[in-house]
C-alpha positions as CSV (number, residue, x, y, z in Angstrom):
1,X,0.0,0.0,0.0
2,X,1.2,3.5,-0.7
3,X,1.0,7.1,1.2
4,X,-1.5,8.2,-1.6
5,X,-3.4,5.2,-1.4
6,X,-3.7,5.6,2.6
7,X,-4.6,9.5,2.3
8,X,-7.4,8.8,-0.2
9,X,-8.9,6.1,1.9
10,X,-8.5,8.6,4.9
11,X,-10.3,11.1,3.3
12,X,-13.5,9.1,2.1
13,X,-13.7,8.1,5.1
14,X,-13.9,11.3,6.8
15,X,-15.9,12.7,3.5
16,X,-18.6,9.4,4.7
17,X,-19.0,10.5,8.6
18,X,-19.2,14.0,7.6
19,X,-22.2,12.8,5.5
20,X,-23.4,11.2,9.0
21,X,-23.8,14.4,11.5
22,X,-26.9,16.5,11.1
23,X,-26.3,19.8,11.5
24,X,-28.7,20.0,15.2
25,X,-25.7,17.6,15.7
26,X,-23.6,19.6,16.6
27,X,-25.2,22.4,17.5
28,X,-25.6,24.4,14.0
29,X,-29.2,26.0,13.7
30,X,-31.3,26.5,10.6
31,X,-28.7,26.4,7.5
32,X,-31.2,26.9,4.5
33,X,-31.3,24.2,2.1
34,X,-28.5,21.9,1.4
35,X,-27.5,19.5,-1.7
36,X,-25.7,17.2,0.1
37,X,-26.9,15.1,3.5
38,X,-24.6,16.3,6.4
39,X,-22.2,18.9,7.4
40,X,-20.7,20.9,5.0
41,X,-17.1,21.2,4.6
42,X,-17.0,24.5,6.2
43,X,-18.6,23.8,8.4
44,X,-16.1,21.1,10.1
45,X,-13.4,23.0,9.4
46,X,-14.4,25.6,11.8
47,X,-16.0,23.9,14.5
48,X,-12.3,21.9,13.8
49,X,-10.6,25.0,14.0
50,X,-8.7,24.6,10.8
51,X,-8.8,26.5,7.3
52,X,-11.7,25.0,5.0
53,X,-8.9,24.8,2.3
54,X,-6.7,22.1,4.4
55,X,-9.8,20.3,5.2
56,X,-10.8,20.3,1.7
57,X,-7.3,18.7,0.6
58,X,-7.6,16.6,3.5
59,X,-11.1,15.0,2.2
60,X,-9.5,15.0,-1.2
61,X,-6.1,12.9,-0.4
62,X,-3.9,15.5,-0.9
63,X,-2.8,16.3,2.0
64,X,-1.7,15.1,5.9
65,X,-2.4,16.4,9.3
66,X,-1.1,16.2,12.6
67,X,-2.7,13.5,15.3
68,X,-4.2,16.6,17.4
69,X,-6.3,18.1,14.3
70,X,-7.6,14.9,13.5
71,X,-8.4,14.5,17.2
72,X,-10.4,17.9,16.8
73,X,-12.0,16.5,13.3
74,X,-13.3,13.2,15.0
75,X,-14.8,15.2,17.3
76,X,-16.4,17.4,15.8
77,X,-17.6,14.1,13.6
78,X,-19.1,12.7,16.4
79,X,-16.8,9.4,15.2
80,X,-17.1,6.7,18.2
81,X,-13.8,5.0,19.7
82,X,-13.7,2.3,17.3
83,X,-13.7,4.9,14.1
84,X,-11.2,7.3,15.5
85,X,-8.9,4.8,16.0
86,X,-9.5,3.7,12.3
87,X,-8.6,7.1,11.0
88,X,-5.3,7.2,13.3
89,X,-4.4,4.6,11.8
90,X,-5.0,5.3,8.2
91,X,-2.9,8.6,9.0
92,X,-0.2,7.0,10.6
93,X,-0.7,7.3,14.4
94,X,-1.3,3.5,14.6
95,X,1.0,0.4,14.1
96,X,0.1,-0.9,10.8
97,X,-1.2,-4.4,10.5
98,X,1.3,-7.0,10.3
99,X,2.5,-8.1,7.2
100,X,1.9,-11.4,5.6
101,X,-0.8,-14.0,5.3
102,X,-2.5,-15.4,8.6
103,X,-1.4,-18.8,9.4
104,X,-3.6,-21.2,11.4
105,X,-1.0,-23.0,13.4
106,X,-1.9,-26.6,15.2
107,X,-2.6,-25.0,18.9
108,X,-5.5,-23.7,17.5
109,X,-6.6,-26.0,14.8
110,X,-6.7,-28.7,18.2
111,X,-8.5,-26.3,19.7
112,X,-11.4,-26.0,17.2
113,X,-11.8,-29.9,16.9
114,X,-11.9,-29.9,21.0
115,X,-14.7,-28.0,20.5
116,X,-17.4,-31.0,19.4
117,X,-20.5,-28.9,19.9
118,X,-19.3,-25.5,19.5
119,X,-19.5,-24.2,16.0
120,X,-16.6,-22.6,15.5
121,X,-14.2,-21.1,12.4
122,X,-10.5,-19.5,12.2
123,X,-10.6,-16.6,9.4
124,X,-7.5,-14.3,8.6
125,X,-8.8,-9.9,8.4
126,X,-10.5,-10.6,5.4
127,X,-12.3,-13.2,7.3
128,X,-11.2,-15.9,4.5
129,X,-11.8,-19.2,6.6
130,X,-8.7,-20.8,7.6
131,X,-10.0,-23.8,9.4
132,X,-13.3,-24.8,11.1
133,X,-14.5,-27.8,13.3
134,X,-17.0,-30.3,12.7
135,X,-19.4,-28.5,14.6
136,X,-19.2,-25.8,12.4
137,X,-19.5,-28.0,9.3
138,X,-22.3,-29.2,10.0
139,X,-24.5,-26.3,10.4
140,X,-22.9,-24.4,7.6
141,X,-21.2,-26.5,5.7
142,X,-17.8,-28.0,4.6
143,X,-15.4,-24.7,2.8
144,X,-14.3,-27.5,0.7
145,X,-16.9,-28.1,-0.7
146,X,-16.9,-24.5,-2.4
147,X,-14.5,-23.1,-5.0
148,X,-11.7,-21.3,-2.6
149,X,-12.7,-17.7,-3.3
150,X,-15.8,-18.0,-1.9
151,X,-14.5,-20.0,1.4
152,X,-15.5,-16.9,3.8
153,X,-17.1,-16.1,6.3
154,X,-19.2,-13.4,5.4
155,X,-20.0,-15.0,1.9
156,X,-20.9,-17.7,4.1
157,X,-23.3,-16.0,6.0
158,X,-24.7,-14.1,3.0
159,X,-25.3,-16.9,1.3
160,X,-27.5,-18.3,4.0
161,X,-30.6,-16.7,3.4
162,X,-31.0,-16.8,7.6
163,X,-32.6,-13.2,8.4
164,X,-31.9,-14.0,11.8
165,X,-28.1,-14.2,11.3
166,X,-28.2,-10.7,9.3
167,X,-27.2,-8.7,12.5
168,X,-24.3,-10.9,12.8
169,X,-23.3,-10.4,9.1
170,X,-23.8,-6.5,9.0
171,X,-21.3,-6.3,12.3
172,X,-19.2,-8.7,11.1
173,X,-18.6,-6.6,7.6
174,X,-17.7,-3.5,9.9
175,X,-14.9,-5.1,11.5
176,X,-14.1,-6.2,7.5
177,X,-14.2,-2.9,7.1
178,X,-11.7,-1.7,9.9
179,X,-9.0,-4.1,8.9
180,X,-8.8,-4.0,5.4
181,X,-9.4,-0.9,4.9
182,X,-5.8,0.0,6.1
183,X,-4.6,-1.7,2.5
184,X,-6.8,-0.1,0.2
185,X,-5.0,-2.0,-2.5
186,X,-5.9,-5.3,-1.2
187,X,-7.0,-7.5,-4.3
188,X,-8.7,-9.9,-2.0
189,X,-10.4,-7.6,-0.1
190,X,-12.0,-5.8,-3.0
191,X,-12.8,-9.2,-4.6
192,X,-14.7,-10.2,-1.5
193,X,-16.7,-7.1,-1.5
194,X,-17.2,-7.9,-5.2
195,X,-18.7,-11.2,-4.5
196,X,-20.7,-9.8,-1.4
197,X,-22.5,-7.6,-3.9
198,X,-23.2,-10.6,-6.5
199,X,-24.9,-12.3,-3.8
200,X,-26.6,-10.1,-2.0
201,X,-27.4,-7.2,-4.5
202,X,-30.3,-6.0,-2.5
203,X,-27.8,-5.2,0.5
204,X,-25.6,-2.7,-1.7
205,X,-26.1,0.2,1.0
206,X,-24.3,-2.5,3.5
207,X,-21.1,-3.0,1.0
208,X,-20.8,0.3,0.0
209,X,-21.2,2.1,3.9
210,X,-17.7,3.1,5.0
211,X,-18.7,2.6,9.2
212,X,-15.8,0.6,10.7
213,X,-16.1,-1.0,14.5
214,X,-14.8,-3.5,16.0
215,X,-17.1,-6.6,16.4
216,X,-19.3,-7.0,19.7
217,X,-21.1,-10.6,20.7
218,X,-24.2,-10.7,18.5
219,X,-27.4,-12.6,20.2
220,X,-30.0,-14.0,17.3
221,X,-31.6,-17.1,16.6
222,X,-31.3,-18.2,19.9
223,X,-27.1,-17.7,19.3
224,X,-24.4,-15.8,20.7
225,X,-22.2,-15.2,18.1
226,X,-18.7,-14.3,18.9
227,X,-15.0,-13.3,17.3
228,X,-12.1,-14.1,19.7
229,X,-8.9,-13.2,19.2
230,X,-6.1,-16.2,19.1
231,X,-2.7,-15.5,21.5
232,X,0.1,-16.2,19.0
233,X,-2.0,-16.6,16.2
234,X,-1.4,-12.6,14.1
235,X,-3.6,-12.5,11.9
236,X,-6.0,-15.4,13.5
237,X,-9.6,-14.8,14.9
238,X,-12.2,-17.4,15.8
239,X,-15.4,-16.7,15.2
240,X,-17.8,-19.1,17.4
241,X,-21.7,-19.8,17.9
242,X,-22.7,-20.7,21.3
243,X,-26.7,-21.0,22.4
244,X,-28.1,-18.7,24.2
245,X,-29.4,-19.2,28.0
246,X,-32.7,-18.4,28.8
247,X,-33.9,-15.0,28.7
């Protein structure tokens, strides 16, 4: 990935949460009539406290910015913890991810199979499934049975047709979301969104929404879904299913 590369994705994703705040939002009264949804650039840049030019470059990719303005912008943005930290990162301020592929290593590959009626899956960032148990086959089915560039997760899910897992799906694509989008030039990661909008055409305003977060146990379907991360593992998360207790 490249500096360019980085900026731009910075500044669509500022450009989508300014598109997010309502002017009553952040105080702003009546405004007249406006083309776009949101605040308007001139707007952040003043309650920002910076020069509606540098915001404009900033939006654009064409420029950079110290850690405290950006504080001030994701403020003013209203962004949560989860998306500040996002756009930290894709300015610099953050530890990029680690290079290289995920591996599944056999501590946690023994430690799926353990798990006999747990569903339960390894995926890499682009939550490309690296390994699952038996449990996990058999309520969604054996990766090897599909061609390899659909053996994910969330194509997995998408494919389902389960409206009761479609929580889980649309939190799970946010945390997609927040890793990948620190490698804007990922081919796989664009290919997945690619085959995300074949399946599911309908859900093109999910695919296309730039909101990143990290992903929080989902309850549905009588499920707790979860995403752990592995110690050792980089790279490695486990995403499990575990019933739900009574209410």
């Amino acid at each position: 990935m490249t500096n360019d590369a980085l900026r731009r994705e910075l500044g669509a994703h500022l450009r989508a949460a300014r598109e997010h705040v309502r002017p009553q939002d952040v105080g702003l009264g009546g405004t007249g009539r406006r083309r776009t949804p949101g605040l308007r650039r001139e707007e952040v840049a003043t309650l920002a406290g910076v020069s509606v030019a540098w915001y404009t470059w900033l939006e654009q990719g064409r420029a950079s910015t110290t850690r405290q303005v950006l504080d001030a912008i994701c403020r003013v943005l209203g962004m949560d913890a989860d998306a500040h930290r996002h756009t930290l990162a894709l300015a610099g301020f953050l530890p990029p991810p680690a290079p290289g592929g995920a591996v599944l290593g056999e501590p946690t590959r023994a430690l799926l199979e353990s798990w006999t009626r747990t569903p339960a899956a390894a995926v890499d960032a682009r939550f490309d499934l690296l390994g699952c148990n038996d449990a996990y086959r058999r309520l969604w089915g054996d990766p090897a049975g599909v061609p390899a560039e659909r053996r994910n997760l969330l194509i997995t899910l998408a494919a389902a047709g389960r409206p009761e897992v479609e929580p889980v799906l649309r939190g799970l694509y946010e945390h997609f979301r927040a890793s990948t989008g620190l490698a804007p030039g990922d081919p796989r990661a664009a290919a997945v969104v690619e085959l995300l909008h074949e399946q599911r055409p309908e859900a093109a305003h999910w695919w296309e929404c730039r909101t990143v977060r990290e992903f929080a146990p989902v309850t549905a379907g009588g499920f707790t879904f979860s995403l752990l991360r592995t110690v050792g593992g980089a790279g490695v998360s486990i995403f499990t299913q575990v019933e739900s207790g009574p209410a």
